[in-house]
N, CA, C and O atoms as CSV, one atom per row, in Angstrom:
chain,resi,resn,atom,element,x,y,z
A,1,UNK,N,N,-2.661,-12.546,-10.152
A,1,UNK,CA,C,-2.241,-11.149,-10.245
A,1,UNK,C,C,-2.899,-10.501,-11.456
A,1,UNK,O,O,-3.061,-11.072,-12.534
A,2,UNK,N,N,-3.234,-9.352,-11.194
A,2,UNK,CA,C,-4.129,-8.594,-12.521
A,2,UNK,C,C,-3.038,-7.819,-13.444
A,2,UNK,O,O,-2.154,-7.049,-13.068
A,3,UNK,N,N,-3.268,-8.128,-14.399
A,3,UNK,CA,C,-2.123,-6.619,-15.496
A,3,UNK,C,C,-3.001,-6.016,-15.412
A,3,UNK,O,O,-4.101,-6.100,-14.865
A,4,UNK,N,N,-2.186,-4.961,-16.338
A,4,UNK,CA,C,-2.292,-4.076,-16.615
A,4,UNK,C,C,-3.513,-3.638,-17.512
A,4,UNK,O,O,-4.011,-2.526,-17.339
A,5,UNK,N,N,-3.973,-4.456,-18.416
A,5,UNK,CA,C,-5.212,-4.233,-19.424
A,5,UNK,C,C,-6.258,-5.084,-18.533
A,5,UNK,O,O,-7.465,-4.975,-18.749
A,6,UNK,N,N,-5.802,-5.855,-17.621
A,6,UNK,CA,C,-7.496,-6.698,-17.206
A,6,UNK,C,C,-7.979,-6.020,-15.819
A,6,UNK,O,O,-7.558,-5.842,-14.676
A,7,UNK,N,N,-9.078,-5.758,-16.584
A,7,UNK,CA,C,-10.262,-4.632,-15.887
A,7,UNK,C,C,-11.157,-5.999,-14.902
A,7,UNK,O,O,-11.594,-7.075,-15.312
A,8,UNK,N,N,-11.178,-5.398,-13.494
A,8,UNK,CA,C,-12.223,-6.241,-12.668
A,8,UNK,C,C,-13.404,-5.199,-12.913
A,8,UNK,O,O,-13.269,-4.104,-13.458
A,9,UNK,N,N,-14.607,-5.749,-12.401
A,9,UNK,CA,C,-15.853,-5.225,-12.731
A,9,UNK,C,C,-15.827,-3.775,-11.853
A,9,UNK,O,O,-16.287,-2.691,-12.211
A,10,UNK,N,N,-15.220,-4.071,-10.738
A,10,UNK,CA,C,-14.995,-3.067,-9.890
A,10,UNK,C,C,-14.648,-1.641,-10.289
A,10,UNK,O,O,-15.256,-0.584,-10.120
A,11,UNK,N,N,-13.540,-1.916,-10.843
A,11,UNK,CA,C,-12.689,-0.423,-11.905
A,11,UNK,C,C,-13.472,-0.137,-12.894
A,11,UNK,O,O,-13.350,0.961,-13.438
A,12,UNK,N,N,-14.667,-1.278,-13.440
A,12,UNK,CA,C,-15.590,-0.942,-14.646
A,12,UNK,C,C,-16.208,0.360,-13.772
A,12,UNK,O,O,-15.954,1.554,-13.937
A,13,UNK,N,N,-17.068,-0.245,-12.827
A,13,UNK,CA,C,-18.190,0.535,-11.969
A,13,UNK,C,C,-17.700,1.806,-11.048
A,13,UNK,O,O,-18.323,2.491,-10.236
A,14,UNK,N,N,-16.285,1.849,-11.514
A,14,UNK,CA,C,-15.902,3.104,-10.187
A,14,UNK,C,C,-16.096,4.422,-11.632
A,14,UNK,O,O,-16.173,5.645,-11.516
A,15,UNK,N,N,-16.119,3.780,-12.593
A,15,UNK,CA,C,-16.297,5.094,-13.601
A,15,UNK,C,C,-17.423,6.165,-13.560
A,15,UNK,O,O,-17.333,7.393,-13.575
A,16,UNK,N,N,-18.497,5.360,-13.505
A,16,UNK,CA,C,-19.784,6.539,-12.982
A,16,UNK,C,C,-19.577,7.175,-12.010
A,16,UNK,O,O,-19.884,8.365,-12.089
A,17,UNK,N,N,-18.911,6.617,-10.542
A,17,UNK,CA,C,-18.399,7.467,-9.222
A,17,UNK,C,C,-17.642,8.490,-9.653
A,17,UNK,O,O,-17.782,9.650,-9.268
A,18,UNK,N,N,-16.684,8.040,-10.596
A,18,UNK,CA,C,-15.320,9.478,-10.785
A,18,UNK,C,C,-16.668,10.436,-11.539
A,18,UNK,O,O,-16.723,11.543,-11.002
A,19,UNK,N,N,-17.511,10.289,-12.409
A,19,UNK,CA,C,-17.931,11.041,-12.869
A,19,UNK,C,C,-18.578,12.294,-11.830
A,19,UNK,O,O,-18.447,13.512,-11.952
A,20,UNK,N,N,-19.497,11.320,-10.517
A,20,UNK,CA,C,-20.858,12.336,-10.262
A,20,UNK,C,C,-19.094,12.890,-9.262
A,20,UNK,O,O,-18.773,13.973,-9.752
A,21,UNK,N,N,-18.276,12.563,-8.399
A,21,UNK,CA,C,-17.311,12.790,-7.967
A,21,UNK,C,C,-16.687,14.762,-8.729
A,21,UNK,O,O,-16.478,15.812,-8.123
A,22,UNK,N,N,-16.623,14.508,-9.813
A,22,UNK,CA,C,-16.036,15.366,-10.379
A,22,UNK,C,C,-17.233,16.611,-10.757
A,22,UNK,O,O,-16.926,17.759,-11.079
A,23,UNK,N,N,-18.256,16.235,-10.668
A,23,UNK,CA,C,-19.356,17.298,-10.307
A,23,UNK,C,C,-19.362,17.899,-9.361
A,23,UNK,O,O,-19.205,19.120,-9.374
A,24,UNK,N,N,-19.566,17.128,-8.152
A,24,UNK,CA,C,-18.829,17.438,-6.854
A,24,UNK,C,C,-17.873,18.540,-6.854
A,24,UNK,O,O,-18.184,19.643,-6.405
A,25,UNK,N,N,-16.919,18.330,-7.257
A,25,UNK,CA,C,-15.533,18.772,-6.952
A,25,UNK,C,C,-15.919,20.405,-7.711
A,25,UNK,O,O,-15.598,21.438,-7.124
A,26,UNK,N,N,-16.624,20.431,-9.040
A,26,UNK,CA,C,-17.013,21.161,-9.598
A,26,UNK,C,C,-17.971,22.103,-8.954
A,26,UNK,O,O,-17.728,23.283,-9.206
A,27,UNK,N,N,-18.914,21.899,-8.248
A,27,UNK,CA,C,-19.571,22.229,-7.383
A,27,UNK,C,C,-18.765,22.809,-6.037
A,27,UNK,O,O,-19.237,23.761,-5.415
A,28,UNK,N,N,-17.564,22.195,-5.648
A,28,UNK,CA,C,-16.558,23.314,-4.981
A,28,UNK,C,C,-15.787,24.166,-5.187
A,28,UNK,O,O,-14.993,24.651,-4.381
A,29,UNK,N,N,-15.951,24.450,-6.347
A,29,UNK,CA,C,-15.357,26.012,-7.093
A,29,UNK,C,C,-13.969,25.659,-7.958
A,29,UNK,O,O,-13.115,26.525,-8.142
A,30,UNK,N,N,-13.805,23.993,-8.582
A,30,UNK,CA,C,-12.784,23.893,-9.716
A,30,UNK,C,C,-13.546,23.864,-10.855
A,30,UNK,O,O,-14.608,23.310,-11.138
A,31,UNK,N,N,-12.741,24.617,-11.488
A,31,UNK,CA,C,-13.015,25.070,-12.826
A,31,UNK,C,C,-13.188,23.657,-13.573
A,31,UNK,O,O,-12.628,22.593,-13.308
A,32,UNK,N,N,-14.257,23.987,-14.729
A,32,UNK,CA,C,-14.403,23.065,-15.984
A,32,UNK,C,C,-13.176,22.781,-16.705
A,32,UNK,O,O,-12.807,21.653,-17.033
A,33,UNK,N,N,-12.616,23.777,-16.913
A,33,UNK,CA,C,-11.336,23.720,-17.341
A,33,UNK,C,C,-10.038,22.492,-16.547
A,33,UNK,O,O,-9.085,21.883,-17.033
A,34,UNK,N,N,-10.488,22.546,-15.466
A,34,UNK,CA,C,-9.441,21.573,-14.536
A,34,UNK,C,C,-9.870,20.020,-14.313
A,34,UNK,O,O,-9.150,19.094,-13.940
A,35,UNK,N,N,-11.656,19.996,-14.750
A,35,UNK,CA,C,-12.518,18.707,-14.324
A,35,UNK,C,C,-11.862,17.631,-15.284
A,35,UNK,O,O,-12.372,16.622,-14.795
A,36,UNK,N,N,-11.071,17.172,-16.324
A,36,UNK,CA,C,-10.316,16.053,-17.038
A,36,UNK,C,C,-8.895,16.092,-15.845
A,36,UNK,O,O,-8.234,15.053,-15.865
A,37,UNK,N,N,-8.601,16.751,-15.246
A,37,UNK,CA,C,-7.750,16.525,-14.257
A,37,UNK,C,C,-7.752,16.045,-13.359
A,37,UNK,O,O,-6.878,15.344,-12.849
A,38,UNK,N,N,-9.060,16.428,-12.879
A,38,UNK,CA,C,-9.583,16.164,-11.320
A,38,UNK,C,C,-9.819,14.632,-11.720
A,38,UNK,O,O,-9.405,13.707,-11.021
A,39,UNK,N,N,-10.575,14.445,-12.993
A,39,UNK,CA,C,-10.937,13.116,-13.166
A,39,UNK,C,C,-10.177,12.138,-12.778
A,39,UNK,O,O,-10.269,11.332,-11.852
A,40,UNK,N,N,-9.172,12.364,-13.864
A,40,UNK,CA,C,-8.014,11.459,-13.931
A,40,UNK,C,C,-7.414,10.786,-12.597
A,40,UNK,O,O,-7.327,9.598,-12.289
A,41,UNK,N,N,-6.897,12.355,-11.678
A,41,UNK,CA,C,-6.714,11.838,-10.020
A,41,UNK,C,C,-7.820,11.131,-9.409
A,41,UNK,O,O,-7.757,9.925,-9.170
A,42,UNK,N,N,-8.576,11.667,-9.215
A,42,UNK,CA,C,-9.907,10.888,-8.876
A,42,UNK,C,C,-9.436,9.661,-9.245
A,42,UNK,O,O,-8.464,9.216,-8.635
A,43,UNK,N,N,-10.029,8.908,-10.290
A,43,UNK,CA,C,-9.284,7.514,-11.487
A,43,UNK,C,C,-8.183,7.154,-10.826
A,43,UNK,O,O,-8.236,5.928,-10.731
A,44,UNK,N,N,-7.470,7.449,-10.452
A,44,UNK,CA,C,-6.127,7.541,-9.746
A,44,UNK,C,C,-6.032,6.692,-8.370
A,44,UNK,O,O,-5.524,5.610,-8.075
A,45,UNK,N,N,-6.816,7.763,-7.608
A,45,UNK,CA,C,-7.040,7.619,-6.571
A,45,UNK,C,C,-8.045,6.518,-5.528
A,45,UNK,O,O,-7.948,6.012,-4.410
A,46,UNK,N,N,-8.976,6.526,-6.610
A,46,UNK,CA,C,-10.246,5.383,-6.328
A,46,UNK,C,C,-9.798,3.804,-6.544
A,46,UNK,O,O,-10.339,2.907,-5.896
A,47,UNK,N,N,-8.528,3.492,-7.733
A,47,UNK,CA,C,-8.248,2.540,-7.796
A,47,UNK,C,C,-7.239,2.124,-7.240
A,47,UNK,O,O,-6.857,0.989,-6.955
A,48,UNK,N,N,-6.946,2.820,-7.140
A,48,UNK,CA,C,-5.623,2.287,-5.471
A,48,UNK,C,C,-6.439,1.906,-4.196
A,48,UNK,O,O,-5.909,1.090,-3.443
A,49,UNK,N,N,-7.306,2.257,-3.962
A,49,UNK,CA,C,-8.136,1.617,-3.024
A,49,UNK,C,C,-8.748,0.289,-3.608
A,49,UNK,O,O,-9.727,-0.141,-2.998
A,50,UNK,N,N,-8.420,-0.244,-4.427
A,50,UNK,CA,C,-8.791,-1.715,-4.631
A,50,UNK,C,C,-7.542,-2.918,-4.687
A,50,UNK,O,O,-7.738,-4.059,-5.105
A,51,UNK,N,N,-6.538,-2.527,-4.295
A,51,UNK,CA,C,-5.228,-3.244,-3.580
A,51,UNK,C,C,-4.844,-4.166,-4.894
A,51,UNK,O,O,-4.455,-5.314,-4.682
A,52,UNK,N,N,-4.959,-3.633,-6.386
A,52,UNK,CA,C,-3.524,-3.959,-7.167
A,52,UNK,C,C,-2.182,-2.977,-7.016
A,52,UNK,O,O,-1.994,-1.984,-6.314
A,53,UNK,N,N,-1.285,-3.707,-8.021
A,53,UNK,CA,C,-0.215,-3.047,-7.083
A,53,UNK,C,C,0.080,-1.757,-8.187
A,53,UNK,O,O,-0.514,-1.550,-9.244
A,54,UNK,N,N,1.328,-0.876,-7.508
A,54,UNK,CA,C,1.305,0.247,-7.746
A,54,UNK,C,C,1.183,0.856,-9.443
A,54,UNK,O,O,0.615,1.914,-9.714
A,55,UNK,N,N,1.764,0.054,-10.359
A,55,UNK,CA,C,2.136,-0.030,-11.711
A,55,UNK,C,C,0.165,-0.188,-12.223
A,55,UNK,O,O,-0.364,0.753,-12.815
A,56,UNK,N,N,-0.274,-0.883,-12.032
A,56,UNK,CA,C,-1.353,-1.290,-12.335
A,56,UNK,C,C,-2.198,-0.107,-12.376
A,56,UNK,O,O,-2.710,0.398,-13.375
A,57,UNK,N,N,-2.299,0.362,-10.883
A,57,UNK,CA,C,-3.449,1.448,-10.126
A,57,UNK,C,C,-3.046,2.318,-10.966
A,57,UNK,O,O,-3.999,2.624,-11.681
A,58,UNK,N,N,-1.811,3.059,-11.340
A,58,UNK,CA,C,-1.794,4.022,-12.014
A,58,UNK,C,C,-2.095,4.084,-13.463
A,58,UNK,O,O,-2.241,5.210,-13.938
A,59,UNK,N,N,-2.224,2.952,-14.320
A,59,UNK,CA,C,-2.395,2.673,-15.769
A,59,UNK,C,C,-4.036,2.602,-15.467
A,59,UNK,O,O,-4.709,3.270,-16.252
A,60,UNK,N,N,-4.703,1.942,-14.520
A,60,UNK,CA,C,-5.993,1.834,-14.511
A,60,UNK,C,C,-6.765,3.040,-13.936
A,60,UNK,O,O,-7.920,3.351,-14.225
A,61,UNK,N,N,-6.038,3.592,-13.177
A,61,UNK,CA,C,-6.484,4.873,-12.681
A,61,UNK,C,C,-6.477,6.185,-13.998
A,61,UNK,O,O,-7.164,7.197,-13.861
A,62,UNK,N,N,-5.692,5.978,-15.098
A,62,UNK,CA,C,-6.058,6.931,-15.603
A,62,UNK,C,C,-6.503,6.641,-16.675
A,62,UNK,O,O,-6.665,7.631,-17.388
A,63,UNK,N,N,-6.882,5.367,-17.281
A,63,UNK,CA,C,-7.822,4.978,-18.090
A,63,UNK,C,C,-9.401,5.234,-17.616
A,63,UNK,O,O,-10.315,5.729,-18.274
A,64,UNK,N,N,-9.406,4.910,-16.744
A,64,UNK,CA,C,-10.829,5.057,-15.650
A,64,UNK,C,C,-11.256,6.622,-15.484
A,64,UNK,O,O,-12.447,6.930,-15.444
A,65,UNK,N,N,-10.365,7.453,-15.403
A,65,UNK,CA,C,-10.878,9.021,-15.456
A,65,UNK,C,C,-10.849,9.828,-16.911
A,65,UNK,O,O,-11.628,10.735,-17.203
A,66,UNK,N,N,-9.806,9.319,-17.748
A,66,UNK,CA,C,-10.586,9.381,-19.099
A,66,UNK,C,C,-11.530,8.400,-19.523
A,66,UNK,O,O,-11.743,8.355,-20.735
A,67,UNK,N,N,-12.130,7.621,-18.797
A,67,UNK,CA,C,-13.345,6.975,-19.521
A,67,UNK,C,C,-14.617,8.084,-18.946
A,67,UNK,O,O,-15.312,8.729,-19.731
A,68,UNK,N,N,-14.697,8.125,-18.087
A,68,UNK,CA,C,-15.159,9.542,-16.978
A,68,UNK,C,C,-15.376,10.408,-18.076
A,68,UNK,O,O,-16.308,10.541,-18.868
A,69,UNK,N,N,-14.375,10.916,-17.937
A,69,UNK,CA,C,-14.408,12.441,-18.992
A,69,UNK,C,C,-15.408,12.091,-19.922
A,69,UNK,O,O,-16.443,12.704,-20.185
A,70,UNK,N,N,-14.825,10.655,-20.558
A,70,UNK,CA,C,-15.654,10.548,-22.221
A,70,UNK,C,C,-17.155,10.197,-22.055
A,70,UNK,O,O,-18.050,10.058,-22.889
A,71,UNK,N,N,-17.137,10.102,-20.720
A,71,UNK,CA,C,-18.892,9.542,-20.214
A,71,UNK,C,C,-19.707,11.087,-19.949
A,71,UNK,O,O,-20.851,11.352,-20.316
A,72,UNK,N,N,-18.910,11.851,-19.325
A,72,UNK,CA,C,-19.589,13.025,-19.375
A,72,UNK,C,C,-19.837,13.993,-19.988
A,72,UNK,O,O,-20.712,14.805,-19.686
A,73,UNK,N,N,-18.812,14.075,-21.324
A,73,UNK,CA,C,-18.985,14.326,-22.720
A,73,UNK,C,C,-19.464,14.118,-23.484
A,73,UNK,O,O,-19.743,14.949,-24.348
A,74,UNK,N,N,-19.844,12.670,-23.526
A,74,UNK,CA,C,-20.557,12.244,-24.548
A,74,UNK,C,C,-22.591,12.659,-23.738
A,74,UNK,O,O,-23.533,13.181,-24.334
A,75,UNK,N,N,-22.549,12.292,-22.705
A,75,UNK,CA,C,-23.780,12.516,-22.385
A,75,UNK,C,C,-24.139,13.822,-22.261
A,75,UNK,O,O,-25.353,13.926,-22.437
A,76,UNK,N,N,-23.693,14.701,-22.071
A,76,UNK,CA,C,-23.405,16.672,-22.569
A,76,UNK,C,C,-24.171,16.569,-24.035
A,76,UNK,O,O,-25.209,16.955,-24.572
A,77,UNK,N,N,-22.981,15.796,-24.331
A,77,UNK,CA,C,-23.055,16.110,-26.461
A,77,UNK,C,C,-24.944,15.605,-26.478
A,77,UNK,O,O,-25.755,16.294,-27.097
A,78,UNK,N,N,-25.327,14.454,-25.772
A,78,UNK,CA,C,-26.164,13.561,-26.025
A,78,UNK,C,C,-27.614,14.008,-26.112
A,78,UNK,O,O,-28.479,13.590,-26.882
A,79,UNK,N,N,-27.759,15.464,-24.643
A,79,UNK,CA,C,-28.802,15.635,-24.463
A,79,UNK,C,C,-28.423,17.100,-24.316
A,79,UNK,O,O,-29.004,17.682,-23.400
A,80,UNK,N,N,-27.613,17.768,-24.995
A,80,UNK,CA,C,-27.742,19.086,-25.097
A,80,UNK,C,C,-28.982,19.814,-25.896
A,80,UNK,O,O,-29.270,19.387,-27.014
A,81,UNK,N,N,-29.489,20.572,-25.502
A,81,UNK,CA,C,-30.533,21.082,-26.211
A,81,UNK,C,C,-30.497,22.059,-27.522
A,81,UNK,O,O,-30.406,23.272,-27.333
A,82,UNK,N,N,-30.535,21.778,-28.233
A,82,UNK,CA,C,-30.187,22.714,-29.759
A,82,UNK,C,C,-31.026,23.879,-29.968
A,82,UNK,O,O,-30.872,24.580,-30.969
């Protein structure tokens, strides 16, 4: 059985998905303002499709869409043009 802190490689790799995901979503007319939200569900949502149980999916689901966020923030910050 997996807790709560042990990450399969799987939930590592669904983080880039929530990201281009939330572009997506962005690209259907939700605001920037709402995209750390969308993430999060997204995060949410993607890891419940990997059949831990409910307590889990939700602690990993929203670690996973704030890792998201901080991936698409930091790469913003990274290659913004000055």
């Amino acid at each position: 059985m997996e807790t709560i802190f042990e990450f399969s490689p799987l939930i590592v790799a669904i983080v880039p998905v929530i990201t281009g995901l939330v572009q997506v979503t962005k690209g259907l007319g939700v605001t920037s303002k709402y995209a750390p939200l969308a993430s999060i569900f997204l995060g949410i949502g993607l890891v419940a499709l990997t059949g831990v149980t409910w307590q889990v999916f939700i602690v990993q689901g929203i670690i996973a869409g704030l890792a998201a966020s901080g991936l698409f923030s930091g790469a913003k910050a990274t290659f913004a043009k000055e």
